[in-house]
N, C-alpha and C positions, 0 to 999 in steps of 0.2 A: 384184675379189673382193667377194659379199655382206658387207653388213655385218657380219654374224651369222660369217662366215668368217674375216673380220681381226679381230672379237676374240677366236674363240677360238685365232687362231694368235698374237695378242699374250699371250694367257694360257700358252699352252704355250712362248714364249722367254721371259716370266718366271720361271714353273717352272723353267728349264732353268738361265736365271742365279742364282737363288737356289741352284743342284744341290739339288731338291728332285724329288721324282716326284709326280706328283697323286696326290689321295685316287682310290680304287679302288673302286668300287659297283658291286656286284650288283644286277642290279634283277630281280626275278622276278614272275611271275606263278603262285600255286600256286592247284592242286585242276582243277575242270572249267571253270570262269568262260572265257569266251570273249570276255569285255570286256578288250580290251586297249590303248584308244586314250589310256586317262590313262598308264598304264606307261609307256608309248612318249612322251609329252608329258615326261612327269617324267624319264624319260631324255636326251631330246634336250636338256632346261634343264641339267641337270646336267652332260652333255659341251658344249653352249655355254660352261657355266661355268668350264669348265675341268678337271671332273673326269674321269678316264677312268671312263668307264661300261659296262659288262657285260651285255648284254641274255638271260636265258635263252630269253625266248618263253613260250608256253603250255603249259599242262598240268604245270607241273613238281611234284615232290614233294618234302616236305620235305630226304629226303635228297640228292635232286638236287641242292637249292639250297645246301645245306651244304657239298656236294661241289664244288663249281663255287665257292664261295666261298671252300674251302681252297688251290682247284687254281690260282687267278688272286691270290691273296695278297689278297684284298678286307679294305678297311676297314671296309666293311659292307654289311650286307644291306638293302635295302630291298623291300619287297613291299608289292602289290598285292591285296586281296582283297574283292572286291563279293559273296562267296556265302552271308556266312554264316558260312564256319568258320573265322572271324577265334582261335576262341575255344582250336581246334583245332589251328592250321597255329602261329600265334606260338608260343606253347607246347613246340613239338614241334620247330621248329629251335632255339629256344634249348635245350632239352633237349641234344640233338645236338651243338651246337658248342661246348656244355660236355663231354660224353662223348668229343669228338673234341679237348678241348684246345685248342680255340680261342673263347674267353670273351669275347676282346677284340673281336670280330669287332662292331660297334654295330649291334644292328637296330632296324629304323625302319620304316615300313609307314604305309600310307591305305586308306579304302572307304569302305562304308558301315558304320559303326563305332556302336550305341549308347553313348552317353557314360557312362551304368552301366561299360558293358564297357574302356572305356578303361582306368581305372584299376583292373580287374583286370588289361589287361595292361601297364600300367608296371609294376604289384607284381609282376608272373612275370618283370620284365626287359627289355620293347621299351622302349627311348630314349625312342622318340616316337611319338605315330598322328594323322597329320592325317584330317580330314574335310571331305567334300566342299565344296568353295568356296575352301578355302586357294589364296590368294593363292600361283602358283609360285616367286616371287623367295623367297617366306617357305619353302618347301623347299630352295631354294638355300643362303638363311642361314642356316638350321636345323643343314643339313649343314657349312656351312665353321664354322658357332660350335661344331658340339660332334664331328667324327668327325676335325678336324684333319690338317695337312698333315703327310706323314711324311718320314722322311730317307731318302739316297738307300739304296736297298735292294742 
């Protein structure tokens, strides 16, 4: 078995003897952005790590990704956005997942992000927003220090 395969099947019989379920990520890509290859990297780290991970793919829209969030029980959302309308998209599903009653849902997100714009969107509500160069272990820990492992569902 890859290395990469026995740890993440020692991660999943830990989980299982804790009777814990992993955390649950949504990882999306919204709007038109047809850059997909860091999503998919930040995906793969995170189901490495252990967590179960949700891939939508491209093109998706904010509802989509709220909807697919609700529909898989995700602990959170993570997104992807290199376009631009970082300012637009964050915004608009936390909007939504408050309107749809689910608040709790943590979003978190990466791009190309000007640092102005960051902390306007921690003050509308995203968790977190890395930029480009983040170290991926430091998304891995980011995610286990603050969207926490839940009980069995």
């Amino acid at each position: 078995m890859p290395p990469e395969r026995s740890q993440l099947r020692k991660n999943q019989i830990f989980l299982y003897l804790l009777n814990v379920t992993p955390i649950r990520i949504v990882i999306a890509k919204p709007g038109l952005d047809g850059h997909d290859r860091g999503a998919k990297v930040i995906a793969r780290a995170l189901r490495d790590a252990g967590f179960e991970v949700i891939y939508t793919g491209l093109h998706q829209t904010p509802e989509q990704i709220v909807q697919t969030a609700i529909q898989e029980d995700a602990d959170a959302i993570g997104m992807s956005i290199l376009s631009g309308a970082h300012l637009t998209i964050f915004p608009a599903v936390i909007s939504l997942l408050a309107a749809k009653g689910a608040s709790d849902i943590v979003v978190f997100g990466g791009g190309v992000i000007p640092t102005d714009d960051v902390t306007q969107l921690q003050n509308s509500g995203v968790a977190h927003v890395f930029t480009p160069g983040t170290p991926i272990g430091d998304v891995v820990e980011w995610v286990r220090a603050n969207v926490g492992v839940t009980s069995v569902r």
